[in-house]
C-alpha positions as CSV (number, residue, x, y, z in Angstrom):
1,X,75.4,116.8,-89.2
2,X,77.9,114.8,-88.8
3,X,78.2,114.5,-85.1
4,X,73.8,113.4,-85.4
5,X,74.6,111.1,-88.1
6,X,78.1,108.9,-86.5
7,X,78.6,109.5,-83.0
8,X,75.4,107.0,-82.2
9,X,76.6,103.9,-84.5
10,X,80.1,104.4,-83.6
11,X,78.7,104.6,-79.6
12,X,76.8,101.3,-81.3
13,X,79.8,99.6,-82.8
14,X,81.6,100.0,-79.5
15,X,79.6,98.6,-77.5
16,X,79.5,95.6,-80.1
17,X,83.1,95.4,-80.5
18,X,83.9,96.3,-76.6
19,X,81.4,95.5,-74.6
20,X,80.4,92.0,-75.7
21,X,84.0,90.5,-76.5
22,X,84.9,91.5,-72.8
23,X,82.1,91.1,-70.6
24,X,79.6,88.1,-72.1
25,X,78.6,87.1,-68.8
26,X,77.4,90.7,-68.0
27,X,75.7,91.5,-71.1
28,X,74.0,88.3,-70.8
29,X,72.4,88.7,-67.6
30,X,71.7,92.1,-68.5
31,X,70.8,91.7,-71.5
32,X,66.7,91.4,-70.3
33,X,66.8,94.7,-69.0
34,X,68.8,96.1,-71.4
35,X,65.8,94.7,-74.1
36,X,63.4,95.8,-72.3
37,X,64.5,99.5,-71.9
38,X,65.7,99.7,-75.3
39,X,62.6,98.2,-76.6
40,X,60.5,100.7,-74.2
41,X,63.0,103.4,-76.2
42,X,62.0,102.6,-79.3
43,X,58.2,102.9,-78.8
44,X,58.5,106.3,-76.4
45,X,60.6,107.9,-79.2
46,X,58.4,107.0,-82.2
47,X,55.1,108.7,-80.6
48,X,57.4,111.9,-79.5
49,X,58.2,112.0,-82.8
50,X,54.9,111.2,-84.9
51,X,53.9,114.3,-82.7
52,X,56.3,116.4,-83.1
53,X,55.6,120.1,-85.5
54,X,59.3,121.3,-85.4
55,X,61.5,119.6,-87.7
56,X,64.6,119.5,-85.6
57,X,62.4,117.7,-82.4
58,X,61.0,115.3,-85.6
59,X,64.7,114.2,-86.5
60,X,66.2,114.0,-83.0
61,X,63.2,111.8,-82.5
62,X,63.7,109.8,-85.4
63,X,67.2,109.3,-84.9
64,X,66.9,108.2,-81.2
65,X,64.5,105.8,-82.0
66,X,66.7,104.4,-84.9
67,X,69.5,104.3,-82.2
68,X,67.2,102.1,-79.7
69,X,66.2,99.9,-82.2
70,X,69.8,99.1,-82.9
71,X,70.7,98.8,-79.5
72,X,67.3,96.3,-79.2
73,X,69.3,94.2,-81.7
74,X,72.9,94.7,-79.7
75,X,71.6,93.5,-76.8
76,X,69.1,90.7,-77.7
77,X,72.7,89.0,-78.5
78,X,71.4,86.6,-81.8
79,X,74.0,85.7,-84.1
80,X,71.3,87.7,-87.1
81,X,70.0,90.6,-84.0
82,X,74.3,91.1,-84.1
83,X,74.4,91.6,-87.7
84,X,70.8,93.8,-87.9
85,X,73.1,96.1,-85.1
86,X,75.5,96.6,-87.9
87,X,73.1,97.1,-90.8
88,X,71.2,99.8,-88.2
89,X,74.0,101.6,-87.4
90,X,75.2,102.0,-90.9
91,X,71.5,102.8,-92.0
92,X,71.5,105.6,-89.2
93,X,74.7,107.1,-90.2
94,X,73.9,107.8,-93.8
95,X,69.7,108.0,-93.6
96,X,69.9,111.1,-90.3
97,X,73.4,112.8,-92.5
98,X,71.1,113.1,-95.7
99,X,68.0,114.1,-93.6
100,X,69.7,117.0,-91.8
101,X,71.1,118.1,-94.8
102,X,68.0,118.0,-96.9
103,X,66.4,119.9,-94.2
104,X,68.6,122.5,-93.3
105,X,68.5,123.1,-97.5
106,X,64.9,123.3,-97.1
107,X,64.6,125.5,-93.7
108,X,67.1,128.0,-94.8
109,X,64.8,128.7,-97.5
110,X,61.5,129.1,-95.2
111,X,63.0,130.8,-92.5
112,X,61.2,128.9,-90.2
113,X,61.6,125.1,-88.7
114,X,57.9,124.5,-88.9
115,X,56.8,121.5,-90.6
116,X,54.1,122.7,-92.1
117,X,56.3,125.8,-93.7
118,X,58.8,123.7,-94.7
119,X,56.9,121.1,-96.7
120,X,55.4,123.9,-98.3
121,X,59.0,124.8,-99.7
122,X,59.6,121.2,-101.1
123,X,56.6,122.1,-102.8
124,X,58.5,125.2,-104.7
125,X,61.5,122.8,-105.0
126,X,60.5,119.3,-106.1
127,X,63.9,117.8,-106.0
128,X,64.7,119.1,-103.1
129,X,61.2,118.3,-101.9
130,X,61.9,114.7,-103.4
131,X,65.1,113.8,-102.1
132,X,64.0,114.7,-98.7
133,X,61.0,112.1,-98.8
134,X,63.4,109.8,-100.0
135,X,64.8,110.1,-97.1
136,X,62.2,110.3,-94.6
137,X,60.8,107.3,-96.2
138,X,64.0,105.4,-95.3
139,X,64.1,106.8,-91.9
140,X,60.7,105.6,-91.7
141,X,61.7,101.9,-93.2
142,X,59.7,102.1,-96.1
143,X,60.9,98.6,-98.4
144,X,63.4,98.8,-100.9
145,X,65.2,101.7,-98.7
146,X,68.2,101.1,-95.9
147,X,65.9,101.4,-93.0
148,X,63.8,98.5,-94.0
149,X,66.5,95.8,-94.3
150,X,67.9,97.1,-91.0
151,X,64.7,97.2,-89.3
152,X,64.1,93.3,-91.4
153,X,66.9,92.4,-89.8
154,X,66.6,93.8,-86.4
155,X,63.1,92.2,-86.0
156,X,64.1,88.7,-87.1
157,X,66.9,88.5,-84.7
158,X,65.4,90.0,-81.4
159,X,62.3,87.7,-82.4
160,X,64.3,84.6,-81.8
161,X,64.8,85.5,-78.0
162,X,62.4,88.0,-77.2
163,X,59.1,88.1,-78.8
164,X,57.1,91.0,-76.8
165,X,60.2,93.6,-77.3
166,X,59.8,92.4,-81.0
167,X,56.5,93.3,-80.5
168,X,56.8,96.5,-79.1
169,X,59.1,97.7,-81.4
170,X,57.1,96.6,-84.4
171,X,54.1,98.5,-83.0
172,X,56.6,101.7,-82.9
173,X,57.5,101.2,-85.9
174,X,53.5,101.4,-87.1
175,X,53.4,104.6,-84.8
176,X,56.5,105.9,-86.7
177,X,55.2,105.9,-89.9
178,X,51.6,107.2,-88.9
């Protein structure tokens, strides 16, 4: 749980903290191919996952498109698409934690990792049940939650450099929550 939940925004926050400080010139004339694979990331990993019946495939899913939507911000390279990287990988770390947690709660009590079998447990269990919505709806960037302000954030600063990965990853985001 933890290893899902940090290893990707500390991988993120290195590359911020690393990457950019030491090579600018190479992360800038990268930094159109590196949009435009991440941004290609974020909208293959949102249809894997809206399609996805096995809870573990839904959250890998779900957290690697998290993790290419902050590395869209990392590498767009805006001042606000620098601070949305930050606010993604924080909202990954905590949002994926609580969701594997939640879930393994609720598939060790179906015995299965089926979706369908294990929303029918958060139907014996509201709280359970409830908490784990919570969570899926942050994943999912529902407003109010983590996940939108990051996503807000993310958005707004890739926009001010490139507009069709802002684009792209907007219309994953509509697939996402689908």
């Amino acid at each position: 749980m933890v290893l899902a939940g940090v290893v990707g925004s500390a991988a993120i926050y290195g590359i911020l903290r690393i990457c950019i400080p030491l090579f600018p010139q190479g992360m800038a004339s990268l930094a159109p191919l590196l949009v435009a694979v991440s941004a290609v990331g974020v909208l293959y990993s949102a249809i894997v996952a809206a399609r996805q019946d096995d809870v573990r495939r839904l959250i890998a899913f779900a957290s690697l498109m998290q993790l290419n939507l902050a590395a869209l911000a990392l590498f767009a390279g805006t001042t606000t698409s620098l601070r949305g990287t930050v606010l993604a990988g924080v909202s990954h770390a905590l949002v994926i934690s609580a969701l594997l947690l939640l879930t393994s709660f609720l598939t060790a009590r179906s015995s299965s990792f089926a979706v369908v079998r294990v929303s029918a447990v958060a139907v014996a269990a509201p709280s359970l049940g409830a908490y784990t919505l919570a969570a899926v709806l942050a994943t999912i960037g529902v407003p109010g939650s983590s996940g939108f302000s990051a996503q807000a954030v993310v958005l707004t600063g890739v926009y001010e450099r490139f507009p069709v990965a802002t684009a792209t990853a907007a219309l994953a985001l509509f697939v996402m929550a689908s």
